[in-house]
C-alpha positions, -999 to 999 in steps of 0.1 A, spaced: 684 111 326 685 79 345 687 77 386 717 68 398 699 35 408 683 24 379 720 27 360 733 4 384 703 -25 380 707 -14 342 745 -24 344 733 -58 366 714 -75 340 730 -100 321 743 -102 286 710 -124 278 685 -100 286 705 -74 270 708 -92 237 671 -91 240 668 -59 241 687 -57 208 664 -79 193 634 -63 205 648 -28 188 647 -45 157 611 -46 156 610 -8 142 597 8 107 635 10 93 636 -29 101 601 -34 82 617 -8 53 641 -30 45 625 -58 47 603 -51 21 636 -40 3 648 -73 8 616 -86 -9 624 -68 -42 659 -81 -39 644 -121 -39 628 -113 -70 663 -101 -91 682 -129 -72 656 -152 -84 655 -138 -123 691 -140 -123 690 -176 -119 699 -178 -81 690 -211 -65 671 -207 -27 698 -218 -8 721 -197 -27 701 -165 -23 693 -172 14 735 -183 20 741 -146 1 716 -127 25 734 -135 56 773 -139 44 775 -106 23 745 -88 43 747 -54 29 721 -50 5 742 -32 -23 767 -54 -20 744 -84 -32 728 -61 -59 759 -53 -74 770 -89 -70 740 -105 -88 744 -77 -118 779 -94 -121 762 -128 -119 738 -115 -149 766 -100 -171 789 -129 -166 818 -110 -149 847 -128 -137 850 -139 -100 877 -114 -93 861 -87 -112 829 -95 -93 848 -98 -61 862 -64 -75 833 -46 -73 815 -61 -43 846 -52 -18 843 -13 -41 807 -14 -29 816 -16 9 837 4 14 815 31 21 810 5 53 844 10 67 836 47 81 803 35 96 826 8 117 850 30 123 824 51 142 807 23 157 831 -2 174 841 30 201 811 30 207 810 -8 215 844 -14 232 847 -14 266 879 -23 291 868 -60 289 855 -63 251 876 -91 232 886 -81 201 874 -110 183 838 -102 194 842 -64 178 851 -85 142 824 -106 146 797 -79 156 815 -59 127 796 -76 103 764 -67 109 769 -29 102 749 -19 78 728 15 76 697 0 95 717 -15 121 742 14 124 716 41 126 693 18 152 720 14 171 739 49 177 703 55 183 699 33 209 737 29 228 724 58 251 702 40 270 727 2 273 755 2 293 788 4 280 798 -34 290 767 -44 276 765 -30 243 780 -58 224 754 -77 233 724 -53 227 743 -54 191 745 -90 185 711 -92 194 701 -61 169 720 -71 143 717 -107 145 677 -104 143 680 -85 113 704 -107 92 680 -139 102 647 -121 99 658 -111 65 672 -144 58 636 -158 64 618 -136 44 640 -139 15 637 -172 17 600 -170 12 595 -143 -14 616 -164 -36 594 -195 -35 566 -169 -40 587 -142 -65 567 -161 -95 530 -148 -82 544 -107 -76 539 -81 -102 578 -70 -117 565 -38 -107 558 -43 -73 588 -59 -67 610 -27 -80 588 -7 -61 599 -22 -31 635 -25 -35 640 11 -39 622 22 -11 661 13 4 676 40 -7 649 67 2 654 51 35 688 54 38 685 88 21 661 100 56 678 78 75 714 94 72 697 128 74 680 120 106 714 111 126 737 132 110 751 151 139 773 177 116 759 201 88 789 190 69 770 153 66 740 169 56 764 192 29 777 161 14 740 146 10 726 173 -8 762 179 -27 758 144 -37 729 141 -49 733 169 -72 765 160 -86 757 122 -90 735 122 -121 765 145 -136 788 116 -128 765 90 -139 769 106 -173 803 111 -176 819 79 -157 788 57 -156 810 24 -140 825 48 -108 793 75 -103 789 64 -71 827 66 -64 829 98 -80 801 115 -62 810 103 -29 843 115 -31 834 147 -46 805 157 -26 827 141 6 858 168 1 838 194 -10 811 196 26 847 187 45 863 221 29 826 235 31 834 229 70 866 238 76 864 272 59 832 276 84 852 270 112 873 294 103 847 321 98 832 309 133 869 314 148 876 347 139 843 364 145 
């Protein structure tokens, strides 16, 4: 617990040094996970027939990295723009909770709302989870900034990096390159796990990862739909009917 003395000095330093801050917290292992995710990601965009500038332009406007997997699968089975558009905007949905969590969080008395949209696009799972993490120790009025700095070093670092595993995606074994793009979803896999601050959020994990090879069989297009909402209602009711339990005993 901080002195009363150090919150004060804490709440005097300026947005600068706390956008620092937020860039400093990037430098973590989830940061270097997905950058090596981002590395296997280079090598699709590249085999799909992605130009540099158009890889690097798709890192930091869409951002989320499923979003520009699923985007670059429509790219390589010639979808339509809508359909493709479709499917990316199906793809982030699963974003909208996370922001929904984060912005209170964020806003503070004097917070402009057009700096929560902007700072709203850096939410991904390695941001999110770094920064509800990290808002603890940053002072309310100051956590925009600690954000922009967080996410904004993320979004360029990643920018950077795919930028030069695509000039250099020709020399890396195929192998190597899947082998580093899924290490993203075993870290968002522990990640999730490691925050969640409910059993029902672990209940949904494990119910959806049981039920999501089912659904891959059955609806292969909507498995990740299916699961989510599945496993989602199922560790909600698991919780409710626990609180119930709890109440009456």
């Amino acid at each position: 617990m901080d002195s009363p003395n150090t919150a004060n000095l804490d709440q005097s330093r300026s947005a600068a040094f706390w956008m620092m801050r937020g860039a400093r917290a990037a430098i973590s292992i989830p940061a270097l996970i997905l950058a090596s995710a981002f590395v296997g990601f280079a090598g699709l965009a590249r085999d799909a027939g992605l130009t540099l500038a158009q890889t690097v332009f798709m890192t930091g406007v869409v951002w989320a990295l499923p979003a520009k997997v699923v985007l670059v699968g429509a790219v390589i089975a010639n979808n339509s723009l809508p359909a493709a558009a479709f499917a990316v905007a199906l793809s982030s949905v699963r974003l909208a909770p996370m922001v929904v969590a984060i912005i209170p969080e964020m806003r503070a008395p004097r917070t402009r709302k057009w700096v929560l949209y902007l700072l709203s696009h850096f939410v991904a799972v390695t941001s999110w989870v770094l920064a509800m993490e990290k808002f603890r120790y940053v002072p309310r009025e100051r956590r925009t900034a600690f954000y922009g700095g967080l996410g904004g070093s993320l979004v360029l670092t990643n920018m950077v990096v795919v930028g030069v595993v695509f000039v250099l995606a020709g020399r890396l074994p195929p192998a190597v390159s899947a082998a580093l793009f899924f290490l993203t979803p075993m870290y968002f896999l522990t990640s999730l796990w490691g925050s969640a601050r409910e059993a029902a959020s672990k209940y949904a994990m494990i119910l959806g990862l049981a039920v999501g090879p089912v659904f891959h069989i059955w609806v292969p297009g909507f498995d990740l739909l299916a699961s989510g909402l599945v496993a989602g209602l199922a560790a909600f009711a698991i919780h409710l009917l626990l609180g119930r339990k709890g109440r009456s005993t």
